[in-house]
Structure formats: C-alpha cells, structure tokens
PyMOL Python script that loads the backbone (N, CA, C, O; Angstrom):
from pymol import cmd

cmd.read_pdbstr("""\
ATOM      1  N   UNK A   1      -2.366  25.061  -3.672  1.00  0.00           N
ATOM      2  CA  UNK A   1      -2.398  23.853  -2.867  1.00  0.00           C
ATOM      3  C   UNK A   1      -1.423  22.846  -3.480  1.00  0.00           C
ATOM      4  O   UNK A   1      -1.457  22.543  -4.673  1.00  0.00           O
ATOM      5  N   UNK A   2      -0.473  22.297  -2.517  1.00  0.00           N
ATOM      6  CA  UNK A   2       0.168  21.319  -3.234  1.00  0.00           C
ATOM      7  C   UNK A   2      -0.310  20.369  -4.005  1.00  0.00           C
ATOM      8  O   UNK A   2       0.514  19.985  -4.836  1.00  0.00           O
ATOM      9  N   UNK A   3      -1.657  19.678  -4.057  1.00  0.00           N
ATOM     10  CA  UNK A   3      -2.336  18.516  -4.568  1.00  0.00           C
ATOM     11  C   UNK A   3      -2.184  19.181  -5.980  1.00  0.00           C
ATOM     12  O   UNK A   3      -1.680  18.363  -6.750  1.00  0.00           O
ATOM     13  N   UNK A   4      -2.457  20.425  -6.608  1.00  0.00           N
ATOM     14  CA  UNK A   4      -2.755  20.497  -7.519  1.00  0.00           C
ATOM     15  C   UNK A   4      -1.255  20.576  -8.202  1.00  0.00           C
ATOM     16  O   UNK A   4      -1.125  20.214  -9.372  1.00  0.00           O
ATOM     17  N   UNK A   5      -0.687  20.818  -7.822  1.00  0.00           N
ATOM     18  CA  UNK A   5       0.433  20.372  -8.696  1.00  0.00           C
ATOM     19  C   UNK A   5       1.620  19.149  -8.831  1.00  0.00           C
ATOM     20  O   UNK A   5       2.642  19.021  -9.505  1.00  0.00           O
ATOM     21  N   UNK A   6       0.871  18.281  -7.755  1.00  0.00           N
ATOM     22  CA  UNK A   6       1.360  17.151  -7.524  1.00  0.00           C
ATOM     23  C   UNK A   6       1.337  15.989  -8.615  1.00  0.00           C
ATOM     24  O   UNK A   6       0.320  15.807  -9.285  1.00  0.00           O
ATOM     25  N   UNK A   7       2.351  15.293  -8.762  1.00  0.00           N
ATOM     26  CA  UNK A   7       1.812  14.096 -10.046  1.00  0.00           C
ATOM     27  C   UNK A   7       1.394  12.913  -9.243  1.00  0.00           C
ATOM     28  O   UNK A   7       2.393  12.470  -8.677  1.00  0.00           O
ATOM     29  N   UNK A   8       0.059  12.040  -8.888  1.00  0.00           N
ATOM     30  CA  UNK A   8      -0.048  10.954  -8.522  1.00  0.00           C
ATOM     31  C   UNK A   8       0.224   9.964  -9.009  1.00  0.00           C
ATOM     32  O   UNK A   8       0.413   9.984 -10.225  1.00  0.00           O
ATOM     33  N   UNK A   9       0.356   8.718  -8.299  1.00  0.00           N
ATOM     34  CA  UNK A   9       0.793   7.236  -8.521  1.00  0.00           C
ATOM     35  C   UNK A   9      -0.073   6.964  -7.552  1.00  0.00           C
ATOM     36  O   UNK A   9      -0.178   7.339  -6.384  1.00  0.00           O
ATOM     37  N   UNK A  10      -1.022   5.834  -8.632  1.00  0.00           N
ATOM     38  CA  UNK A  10      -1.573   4.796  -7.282  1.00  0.00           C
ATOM     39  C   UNK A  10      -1.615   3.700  -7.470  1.00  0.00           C
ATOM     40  O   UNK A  10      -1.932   3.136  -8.517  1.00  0.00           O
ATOM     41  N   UNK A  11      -1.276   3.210  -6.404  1.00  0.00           N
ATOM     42  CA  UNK A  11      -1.353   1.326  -6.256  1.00  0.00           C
ATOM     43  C   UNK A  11      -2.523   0.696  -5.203  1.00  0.00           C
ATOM     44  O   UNK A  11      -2.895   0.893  -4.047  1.00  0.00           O
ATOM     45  N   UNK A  12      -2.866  -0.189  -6.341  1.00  0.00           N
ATOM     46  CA  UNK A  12      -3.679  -1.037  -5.773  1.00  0.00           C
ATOM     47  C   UNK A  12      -2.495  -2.170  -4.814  1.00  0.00           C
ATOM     48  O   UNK A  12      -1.872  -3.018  -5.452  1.00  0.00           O
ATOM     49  N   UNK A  13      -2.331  -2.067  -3.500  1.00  0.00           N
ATOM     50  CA  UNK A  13      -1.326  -3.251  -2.880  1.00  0.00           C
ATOM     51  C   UNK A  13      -1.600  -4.725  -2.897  1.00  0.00           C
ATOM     52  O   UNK A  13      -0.743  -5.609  -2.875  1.00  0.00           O
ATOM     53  N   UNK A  14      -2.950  -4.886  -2.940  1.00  0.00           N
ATOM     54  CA  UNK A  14      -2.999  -6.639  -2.426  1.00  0.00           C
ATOM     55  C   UNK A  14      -3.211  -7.130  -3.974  1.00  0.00           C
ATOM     56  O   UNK A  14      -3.387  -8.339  -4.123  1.00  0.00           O
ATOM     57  N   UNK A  15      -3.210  -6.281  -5.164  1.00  0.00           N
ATOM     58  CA  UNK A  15      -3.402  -6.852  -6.121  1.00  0.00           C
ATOM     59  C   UNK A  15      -1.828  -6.751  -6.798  1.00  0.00           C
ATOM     60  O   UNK A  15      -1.437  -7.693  -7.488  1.00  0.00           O
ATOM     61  N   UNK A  16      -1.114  -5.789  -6.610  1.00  0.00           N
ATOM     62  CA  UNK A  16       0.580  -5.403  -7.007  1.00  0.00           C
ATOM     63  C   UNK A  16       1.165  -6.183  -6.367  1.00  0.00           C
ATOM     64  O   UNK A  16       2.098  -6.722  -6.962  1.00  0.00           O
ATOM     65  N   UNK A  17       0.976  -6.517  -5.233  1.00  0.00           N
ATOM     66  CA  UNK A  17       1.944  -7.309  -4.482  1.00  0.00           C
ATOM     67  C   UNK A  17       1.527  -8.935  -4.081  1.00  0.00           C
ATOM     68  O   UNK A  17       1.984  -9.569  -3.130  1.00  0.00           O
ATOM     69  N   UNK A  18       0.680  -9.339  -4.933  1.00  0.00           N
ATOM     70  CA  UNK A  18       0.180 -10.381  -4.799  1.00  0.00           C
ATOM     71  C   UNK A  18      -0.293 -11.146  -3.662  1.00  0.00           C
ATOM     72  O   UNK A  18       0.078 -12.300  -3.448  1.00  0.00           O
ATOM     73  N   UNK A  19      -1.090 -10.526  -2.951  1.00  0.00           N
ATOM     74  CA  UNK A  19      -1.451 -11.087  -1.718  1.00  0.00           C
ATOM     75  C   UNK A  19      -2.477 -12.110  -1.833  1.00  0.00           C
ATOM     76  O   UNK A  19      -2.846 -12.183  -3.005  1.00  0.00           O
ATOM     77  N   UNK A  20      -3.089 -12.940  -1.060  1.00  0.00           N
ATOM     78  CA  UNK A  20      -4.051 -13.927  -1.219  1.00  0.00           C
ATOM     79  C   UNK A  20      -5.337 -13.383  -1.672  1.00  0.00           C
ATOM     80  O   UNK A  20      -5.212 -12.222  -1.282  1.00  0.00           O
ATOM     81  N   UNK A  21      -6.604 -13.448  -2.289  1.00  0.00           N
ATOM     82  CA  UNK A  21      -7.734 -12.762  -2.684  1.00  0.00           C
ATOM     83  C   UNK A  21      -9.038 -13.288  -1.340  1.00  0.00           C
ATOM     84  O   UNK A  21     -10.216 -12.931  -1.304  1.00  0.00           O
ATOM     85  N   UNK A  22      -8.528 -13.941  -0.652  1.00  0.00           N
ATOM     86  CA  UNK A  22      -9.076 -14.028   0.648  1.00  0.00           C
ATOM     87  C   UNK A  22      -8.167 -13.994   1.675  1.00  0.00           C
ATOM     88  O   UNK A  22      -7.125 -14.647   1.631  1.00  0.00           O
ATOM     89  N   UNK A  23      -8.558 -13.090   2.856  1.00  0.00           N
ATOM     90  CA  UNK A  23      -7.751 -12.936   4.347  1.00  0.00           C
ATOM     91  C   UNK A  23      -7.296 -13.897   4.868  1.00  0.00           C
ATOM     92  O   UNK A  23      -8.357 -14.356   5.292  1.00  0.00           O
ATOM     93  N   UNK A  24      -6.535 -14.612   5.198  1.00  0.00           N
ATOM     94  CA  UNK A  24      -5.743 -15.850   5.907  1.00  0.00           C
ATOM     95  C   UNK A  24      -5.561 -15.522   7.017  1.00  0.00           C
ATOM     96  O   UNK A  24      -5.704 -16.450   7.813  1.00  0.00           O
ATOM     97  N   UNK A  25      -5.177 -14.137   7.646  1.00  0.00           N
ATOM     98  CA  UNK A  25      -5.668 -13.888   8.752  1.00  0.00           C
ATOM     99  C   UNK A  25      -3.709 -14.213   9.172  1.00  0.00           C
ATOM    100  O   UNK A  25      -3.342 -14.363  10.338  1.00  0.00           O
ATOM    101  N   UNK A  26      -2.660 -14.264   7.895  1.00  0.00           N
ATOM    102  CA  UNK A  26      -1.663 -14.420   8.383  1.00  0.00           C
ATOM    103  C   UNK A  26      -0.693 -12.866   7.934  1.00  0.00           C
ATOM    104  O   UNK A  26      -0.818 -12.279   6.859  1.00  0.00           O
ATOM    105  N   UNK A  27      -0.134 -12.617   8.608  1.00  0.00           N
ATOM    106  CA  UNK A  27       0.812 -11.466   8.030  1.00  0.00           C
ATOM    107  C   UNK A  27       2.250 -11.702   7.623  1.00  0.00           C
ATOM    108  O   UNK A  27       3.166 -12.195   8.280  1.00  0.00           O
ATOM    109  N   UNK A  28       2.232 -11.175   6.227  1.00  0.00           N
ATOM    110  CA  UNK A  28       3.090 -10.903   5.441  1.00  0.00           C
ATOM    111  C   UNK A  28       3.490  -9.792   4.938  1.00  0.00           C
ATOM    112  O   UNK A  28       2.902  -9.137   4.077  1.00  0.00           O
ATOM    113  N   UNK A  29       4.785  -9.472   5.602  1.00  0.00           N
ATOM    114  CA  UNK A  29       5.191  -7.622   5.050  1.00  0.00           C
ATOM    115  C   UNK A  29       5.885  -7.464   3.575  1.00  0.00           C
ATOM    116  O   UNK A  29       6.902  -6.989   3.068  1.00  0.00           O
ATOM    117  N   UNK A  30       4.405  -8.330   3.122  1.00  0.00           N
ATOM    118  CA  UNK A  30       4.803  -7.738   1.001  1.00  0.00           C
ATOM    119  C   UNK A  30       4.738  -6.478   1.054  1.00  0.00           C
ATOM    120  O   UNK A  30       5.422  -6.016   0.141  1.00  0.00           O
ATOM    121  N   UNK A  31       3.991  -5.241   2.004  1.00  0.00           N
ATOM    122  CA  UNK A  31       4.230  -3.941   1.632  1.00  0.00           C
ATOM    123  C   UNK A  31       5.706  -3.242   1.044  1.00  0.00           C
ATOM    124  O   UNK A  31       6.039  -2.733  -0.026  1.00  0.00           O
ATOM    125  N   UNK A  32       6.351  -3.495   2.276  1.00  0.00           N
ATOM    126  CA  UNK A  32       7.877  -3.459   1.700  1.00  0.00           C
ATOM    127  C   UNK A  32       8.149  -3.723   0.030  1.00  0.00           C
ATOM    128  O   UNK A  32       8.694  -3.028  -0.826  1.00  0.00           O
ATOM    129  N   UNK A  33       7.774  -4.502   0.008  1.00  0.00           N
ATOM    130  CA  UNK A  33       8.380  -4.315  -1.549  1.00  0.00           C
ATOM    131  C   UNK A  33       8.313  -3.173  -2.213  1.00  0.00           C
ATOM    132  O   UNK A  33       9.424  -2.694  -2.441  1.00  0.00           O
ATOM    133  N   UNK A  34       7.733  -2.781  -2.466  1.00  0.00           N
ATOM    134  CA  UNK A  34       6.706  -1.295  -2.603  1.00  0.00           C
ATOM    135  C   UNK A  34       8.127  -0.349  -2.713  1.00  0.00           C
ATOM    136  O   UNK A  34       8.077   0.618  -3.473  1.00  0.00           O
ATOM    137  N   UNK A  35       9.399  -0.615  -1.962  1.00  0.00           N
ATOM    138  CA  UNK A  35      10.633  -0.121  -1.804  1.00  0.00           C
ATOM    139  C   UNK A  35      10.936  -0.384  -3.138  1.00  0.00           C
ATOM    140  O   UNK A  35      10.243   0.268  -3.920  1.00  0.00           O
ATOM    141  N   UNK A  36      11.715  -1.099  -3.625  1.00  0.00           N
ATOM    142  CA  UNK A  36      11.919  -1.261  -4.888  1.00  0.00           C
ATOM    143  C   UNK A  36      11.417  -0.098  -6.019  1.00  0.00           C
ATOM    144  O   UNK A  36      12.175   0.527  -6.760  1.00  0.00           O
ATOM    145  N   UNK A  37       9.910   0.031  -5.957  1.00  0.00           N
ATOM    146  CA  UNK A  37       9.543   0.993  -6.907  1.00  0.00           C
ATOM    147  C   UNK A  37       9.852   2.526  -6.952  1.00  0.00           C
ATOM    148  O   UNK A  37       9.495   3.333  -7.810  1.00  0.00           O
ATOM    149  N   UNK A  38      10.643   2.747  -5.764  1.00  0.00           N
ATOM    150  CA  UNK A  38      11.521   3.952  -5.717  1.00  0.00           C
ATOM    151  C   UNK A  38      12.219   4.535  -6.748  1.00  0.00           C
ATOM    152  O   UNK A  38      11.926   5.681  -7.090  1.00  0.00           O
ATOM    153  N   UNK A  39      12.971   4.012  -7.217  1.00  0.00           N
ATOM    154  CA  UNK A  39      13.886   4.723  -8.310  1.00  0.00           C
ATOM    155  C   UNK A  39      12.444   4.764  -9.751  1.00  0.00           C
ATOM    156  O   UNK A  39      12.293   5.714 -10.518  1.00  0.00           O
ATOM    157  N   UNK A  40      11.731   3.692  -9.751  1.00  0.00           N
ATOM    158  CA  UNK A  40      11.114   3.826 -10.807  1.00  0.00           C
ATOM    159  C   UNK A  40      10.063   5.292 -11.143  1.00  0.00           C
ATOM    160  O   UNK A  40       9.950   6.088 -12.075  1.00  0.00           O
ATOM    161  N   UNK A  41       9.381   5.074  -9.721  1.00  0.00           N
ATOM    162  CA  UNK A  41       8.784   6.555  -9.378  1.00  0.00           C
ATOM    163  C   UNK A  41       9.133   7.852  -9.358  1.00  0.00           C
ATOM    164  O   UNK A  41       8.421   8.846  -9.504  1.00  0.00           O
ATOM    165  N   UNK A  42      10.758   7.721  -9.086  1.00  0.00           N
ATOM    166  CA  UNK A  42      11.610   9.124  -9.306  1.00  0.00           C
ATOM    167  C   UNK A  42      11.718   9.217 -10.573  1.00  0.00           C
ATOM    168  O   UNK A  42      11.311  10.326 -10.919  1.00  0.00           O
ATOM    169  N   UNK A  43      12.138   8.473 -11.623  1.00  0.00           N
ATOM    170  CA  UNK A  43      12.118   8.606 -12.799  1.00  0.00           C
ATOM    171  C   UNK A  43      10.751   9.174 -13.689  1.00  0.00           C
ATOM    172  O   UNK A  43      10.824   9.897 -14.682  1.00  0.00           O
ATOM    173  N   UNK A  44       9.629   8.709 -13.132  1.00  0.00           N
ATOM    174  CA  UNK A  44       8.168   9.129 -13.435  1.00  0.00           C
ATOM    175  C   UNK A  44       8.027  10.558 -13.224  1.00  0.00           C
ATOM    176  O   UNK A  44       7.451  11.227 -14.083  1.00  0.00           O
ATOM    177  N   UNK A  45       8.545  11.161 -12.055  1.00  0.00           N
ATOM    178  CA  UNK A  45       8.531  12.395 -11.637  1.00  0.00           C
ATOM    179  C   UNK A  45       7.336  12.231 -10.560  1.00  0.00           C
ATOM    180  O   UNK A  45       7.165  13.227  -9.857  1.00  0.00           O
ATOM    181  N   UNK A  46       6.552  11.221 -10.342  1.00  0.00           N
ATOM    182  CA  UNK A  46       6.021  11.124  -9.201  1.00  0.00           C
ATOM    183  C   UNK A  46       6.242  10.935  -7.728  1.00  0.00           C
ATOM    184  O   UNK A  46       6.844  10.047  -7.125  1.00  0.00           O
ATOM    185  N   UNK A  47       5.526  12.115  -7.257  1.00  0.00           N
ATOM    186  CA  UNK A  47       5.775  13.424  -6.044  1.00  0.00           C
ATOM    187  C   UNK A  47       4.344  13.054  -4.872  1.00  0.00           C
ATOM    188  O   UNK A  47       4.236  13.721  -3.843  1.00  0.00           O
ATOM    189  N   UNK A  48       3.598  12.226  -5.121  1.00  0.00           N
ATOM    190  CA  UNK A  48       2.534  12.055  -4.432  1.00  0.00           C
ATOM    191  C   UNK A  48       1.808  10.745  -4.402  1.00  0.00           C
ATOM    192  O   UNK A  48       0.793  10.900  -5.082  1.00  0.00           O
ATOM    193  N   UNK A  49       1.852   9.691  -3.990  1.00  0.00           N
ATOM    194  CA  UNK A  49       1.140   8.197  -4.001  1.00  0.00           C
ATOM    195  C   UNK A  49       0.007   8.234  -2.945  1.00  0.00           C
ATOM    196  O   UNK A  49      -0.021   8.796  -1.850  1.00  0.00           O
ATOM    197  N   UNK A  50      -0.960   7.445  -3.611  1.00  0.00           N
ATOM    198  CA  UNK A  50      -1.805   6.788  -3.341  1.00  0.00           C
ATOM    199  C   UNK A  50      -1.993   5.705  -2.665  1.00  0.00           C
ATOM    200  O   UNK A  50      -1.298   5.143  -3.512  1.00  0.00           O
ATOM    201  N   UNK A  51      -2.253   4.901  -1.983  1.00  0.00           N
ATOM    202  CA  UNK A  51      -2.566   3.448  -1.789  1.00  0.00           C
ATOM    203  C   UNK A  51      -4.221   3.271  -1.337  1.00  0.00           C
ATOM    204  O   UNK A  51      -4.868   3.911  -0.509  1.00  0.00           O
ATOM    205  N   UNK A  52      -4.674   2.003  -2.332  1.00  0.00           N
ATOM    206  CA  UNK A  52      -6.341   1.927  -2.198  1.00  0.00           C
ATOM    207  C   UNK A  52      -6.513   0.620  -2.597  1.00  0.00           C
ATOM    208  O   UNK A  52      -6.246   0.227  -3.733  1.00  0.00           O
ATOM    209  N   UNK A  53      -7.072  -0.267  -1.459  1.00  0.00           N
ATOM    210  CA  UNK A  53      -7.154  -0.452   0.018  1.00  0.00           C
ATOM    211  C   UNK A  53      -6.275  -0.658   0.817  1.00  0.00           C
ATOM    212  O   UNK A  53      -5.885  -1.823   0.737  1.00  0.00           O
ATOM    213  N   UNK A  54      -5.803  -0.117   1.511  1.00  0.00           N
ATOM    214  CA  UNK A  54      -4.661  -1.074   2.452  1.00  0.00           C
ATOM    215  C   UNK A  54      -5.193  -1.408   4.244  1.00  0.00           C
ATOM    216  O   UNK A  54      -4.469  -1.808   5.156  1.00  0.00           O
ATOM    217  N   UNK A  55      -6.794  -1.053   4.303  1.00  0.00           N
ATOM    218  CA  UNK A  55      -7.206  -1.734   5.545  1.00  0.00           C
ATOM    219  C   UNK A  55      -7.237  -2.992   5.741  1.00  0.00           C
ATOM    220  O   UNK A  55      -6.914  -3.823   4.892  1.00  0.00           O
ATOM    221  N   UNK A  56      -7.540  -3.186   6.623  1.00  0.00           N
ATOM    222  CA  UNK A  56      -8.262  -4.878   6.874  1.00  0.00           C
ATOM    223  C   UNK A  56      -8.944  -4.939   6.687  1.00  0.00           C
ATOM    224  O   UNK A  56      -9.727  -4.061   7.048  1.00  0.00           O
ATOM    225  N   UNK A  57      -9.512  -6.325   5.722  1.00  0.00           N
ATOM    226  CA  UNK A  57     -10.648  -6.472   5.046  1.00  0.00           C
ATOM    227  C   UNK A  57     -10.931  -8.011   4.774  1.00  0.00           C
ATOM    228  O   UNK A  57      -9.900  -8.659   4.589  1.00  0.00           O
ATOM    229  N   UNK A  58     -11.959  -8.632   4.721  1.00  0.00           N
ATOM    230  CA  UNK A  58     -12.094 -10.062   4.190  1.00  0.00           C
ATOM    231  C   UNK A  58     -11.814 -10.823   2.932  1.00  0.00           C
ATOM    232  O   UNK A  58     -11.493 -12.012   2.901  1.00  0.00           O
ATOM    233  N   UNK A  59     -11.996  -9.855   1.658  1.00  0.00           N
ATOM    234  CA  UNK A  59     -11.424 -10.185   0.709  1.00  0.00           C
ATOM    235  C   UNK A  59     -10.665  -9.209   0.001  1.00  0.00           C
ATOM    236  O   UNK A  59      -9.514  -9.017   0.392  1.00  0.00           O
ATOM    237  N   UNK A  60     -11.113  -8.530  -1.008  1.00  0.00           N
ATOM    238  CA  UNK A  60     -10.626  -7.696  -2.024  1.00  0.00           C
ATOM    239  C   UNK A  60     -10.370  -6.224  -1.707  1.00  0.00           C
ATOM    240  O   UNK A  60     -10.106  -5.450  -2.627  1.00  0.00           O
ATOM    241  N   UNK A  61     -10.439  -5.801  -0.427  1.00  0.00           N
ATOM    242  CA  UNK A  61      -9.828  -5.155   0.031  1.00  0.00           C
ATOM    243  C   UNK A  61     -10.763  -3.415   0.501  1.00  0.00           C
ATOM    244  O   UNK A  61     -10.395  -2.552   1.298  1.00  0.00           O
ATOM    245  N   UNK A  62     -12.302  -3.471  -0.580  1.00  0.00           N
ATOM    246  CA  UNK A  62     -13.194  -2.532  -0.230  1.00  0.00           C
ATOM    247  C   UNK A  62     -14.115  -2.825   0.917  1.00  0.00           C
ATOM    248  O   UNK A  62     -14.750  -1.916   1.452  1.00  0.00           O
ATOM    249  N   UNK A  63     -14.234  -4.534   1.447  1.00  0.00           N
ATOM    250  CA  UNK A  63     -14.987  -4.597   3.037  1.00  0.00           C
ATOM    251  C   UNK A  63     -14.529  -4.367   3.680  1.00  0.00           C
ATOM    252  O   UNK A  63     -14.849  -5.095   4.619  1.00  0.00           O
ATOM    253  N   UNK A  64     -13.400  -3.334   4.121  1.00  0.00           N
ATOM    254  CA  UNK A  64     -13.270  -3.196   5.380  1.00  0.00           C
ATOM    255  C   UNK A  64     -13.605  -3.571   6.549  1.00  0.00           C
ATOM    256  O   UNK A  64     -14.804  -3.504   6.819  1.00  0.00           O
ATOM    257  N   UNK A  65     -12.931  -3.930   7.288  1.00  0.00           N
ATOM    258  CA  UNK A  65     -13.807  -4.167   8.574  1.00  0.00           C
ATOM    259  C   UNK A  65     -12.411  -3.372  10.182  1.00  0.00           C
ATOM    260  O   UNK A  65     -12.757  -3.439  11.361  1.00  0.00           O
ATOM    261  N   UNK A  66     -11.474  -2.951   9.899  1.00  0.00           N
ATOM    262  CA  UNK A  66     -10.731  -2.025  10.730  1.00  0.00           C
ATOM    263  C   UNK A  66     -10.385  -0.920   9.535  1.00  0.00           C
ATOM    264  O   UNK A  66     -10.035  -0.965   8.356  1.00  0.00           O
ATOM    265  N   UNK A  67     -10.601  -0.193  10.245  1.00  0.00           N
ATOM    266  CA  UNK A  67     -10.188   1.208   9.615  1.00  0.00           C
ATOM    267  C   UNK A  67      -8.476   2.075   9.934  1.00  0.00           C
ATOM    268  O   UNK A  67      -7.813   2.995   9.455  1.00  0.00           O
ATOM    269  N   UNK A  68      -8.372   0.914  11.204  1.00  0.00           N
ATOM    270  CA  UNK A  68      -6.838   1.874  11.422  1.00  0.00           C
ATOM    271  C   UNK A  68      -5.884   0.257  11.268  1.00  0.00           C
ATOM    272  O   UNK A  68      -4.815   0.565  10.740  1.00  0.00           O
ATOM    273  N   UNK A  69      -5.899  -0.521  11.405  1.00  0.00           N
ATOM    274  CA  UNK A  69      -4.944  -1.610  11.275  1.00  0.00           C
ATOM    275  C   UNK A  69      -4.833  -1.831   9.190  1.00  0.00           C
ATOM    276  O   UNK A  69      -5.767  -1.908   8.391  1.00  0.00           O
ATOM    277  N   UNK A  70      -3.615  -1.863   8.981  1.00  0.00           N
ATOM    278  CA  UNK A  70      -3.353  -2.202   7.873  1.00  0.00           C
ATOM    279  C   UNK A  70      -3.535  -3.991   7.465  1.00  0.00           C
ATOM    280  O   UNK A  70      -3.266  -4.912   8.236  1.00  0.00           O
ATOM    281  N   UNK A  71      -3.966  -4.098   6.312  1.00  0.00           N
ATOM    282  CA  UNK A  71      -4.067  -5.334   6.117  1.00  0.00           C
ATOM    283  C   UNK A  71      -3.192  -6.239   6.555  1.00  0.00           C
ATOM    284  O   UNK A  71      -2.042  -5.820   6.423  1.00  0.00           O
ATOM    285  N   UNK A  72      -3.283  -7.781   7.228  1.00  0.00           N
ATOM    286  CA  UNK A  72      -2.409  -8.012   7.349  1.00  0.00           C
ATOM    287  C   UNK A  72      -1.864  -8.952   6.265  1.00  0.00           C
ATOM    288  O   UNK A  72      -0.744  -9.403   6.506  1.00  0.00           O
ATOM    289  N   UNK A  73      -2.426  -9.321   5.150  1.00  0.00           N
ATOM    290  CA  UNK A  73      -1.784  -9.670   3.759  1.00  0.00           C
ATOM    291  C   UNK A  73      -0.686  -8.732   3.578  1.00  0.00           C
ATOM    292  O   UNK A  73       0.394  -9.323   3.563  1.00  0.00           O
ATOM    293  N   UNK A  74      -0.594  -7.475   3.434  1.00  0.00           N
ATOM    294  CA  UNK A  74       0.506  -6.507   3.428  1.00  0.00           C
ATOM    295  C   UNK A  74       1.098  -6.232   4.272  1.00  0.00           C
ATOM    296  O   UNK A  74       1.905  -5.392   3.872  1.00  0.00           O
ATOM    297  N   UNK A  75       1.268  -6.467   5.564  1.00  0.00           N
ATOM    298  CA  UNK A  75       2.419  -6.216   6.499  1.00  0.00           C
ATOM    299  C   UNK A  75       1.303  -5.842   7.919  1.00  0.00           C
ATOM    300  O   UNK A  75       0.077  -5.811   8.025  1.00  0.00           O
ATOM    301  N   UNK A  76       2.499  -5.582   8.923  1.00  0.00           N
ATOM    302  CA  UNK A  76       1.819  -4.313   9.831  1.00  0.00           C
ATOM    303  C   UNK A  76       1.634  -3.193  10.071  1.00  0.00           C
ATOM    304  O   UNK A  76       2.726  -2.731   9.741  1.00  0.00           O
ATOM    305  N   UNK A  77       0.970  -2.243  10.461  1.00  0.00           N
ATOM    306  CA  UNK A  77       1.473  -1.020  10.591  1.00  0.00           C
ATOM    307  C   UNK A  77       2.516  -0.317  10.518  1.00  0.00           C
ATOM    308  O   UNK A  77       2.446   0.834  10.085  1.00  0.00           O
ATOM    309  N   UNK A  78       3.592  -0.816  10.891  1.00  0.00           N
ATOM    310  CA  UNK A  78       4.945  -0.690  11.181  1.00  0.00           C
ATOM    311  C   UNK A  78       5.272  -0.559  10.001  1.00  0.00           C
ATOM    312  O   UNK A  78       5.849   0.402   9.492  1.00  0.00           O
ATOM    313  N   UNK A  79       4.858  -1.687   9.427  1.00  0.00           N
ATOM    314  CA  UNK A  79       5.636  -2.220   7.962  1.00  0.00           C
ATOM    315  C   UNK A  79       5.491  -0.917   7.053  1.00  0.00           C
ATOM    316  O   UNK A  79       6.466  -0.351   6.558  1.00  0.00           O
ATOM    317  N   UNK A  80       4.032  -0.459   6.868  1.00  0.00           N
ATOM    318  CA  UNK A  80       3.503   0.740   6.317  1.00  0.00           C
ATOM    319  C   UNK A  80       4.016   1.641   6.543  1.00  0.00           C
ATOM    320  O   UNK A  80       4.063   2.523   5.686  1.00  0.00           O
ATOM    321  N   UNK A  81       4.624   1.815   7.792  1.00  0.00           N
ATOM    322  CA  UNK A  81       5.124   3.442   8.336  1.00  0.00           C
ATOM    323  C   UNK A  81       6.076   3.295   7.721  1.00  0.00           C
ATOM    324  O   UNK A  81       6.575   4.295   7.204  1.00  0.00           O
ATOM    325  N   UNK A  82       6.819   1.749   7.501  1.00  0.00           N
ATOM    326  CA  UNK A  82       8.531   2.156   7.221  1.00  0.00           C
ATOM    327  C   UNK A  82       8.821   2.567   5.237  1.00  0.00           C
ATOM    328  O   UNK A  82       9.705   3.263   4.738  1.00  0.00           O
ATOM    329  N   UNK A  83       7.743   1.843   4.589  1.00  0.00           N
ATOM    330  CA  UNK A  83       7.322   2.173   3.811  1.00  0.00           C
ATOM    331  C   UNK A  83       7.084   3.413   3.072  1.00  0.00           C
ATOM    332  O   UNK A  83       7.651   3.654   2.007  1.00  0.00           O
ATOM    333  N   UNK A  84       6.082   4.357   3.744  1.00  0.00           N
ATOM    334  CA  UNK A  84       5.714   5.717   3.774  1.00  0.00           C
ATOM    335  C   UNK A  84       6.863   6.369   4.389  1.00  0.00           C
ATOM    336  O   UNK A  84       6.504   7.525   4.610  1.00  0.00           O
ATOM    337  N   UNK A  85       8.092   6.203   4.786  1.00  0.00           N
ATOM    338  CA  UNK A  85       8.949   7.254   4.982  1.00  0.00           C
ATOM    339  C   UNK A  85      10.348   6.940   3.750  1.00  0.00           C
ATOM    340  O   UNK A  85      11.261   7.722   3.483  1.00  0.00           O
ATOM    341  N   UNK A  86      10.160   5.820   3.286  1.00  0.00           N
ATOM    342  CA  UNK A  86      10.799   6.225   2.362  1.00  0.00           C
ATOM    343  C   UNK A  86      10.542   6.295   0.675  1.00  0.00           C
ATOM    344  O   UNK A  86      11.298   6.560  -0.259  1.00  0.00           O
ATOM    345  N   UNK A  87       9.173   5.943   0.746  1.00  0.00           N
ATOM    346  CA  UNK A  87       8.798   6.739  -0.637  1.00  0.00           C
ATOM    347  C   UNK A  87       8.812   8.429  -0.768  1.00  0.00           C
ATOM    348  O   UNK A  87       8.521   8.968  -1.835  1.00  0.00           O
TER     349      UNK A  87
END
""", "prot")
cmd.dss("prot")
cmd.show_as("cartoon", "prot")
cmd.util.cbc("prot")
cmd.orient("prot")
C-alpha cells in the first residue's frame, strides 16, 4: 500500500498560518501560503501531507460545523484545490 511507505507531513493550518482563534466569518486565502513550503518539503523527502482541521468551525478548528466547505479563515475551496495540486 502506498501509505506505508509514504513519509508524512502534517500541518495544523489555522495555527501555521495564523488565522484568527475565533471565526470572523471573513475569508482569507492564507491557505496558499502553504505554497511556499514546497521546496522545503521536497527537501524533507515528504511524499504525503496531512492537513487537520481545515473545515469550518467556530473556533480551533475540531467543532466543526460543515464538513465539506473549507474554513473560511484559510481560503475557499478553490483556494484548497489550488493548493492540493501543487503540493
């Protein structure tokens, strides 16, 4: 199975990318940044990331309250997809 020979990286986003520690309910595509850590991750040899929480949530990111919309402290969906295609 690929997992098992995969090296993980995981990021916590609203705490890496400094998002507010309560929902403002405004969106900001800090996900993107997340770009940047590209070359650093190739250098790691990490082949597989994580991200935990990146729903919508009221504060710290484990209340969930949508399961398919990405936080909007971290961007939109969009933002995420563009994200996830080039890590």
């Amino acid at each position: 199975m690929w997992s098992e020979k995969s090296v993980f990286y995981q990021f916590y986003p609203l705490g890496v990318l400094g998002a507010p520690k309560v929902n403002d309910n405004v969106t900001v595509p800090r996900i993107l940044e997340l770009e940047k850590w590209v070359p650093h991750l190739q250098r790691l040899g990490i082949d597989a990331i994580y991200f935990s929480p990146v729903f919508e949530s009221d504060s710290h990111g484990y209340d969930t309250r949508d399961y398919i919309k990405i936080d909007c402290r971290l961007g939109s969906n969009d933002d995420f997809s563009t994200v996830c295609r080039h890590l």
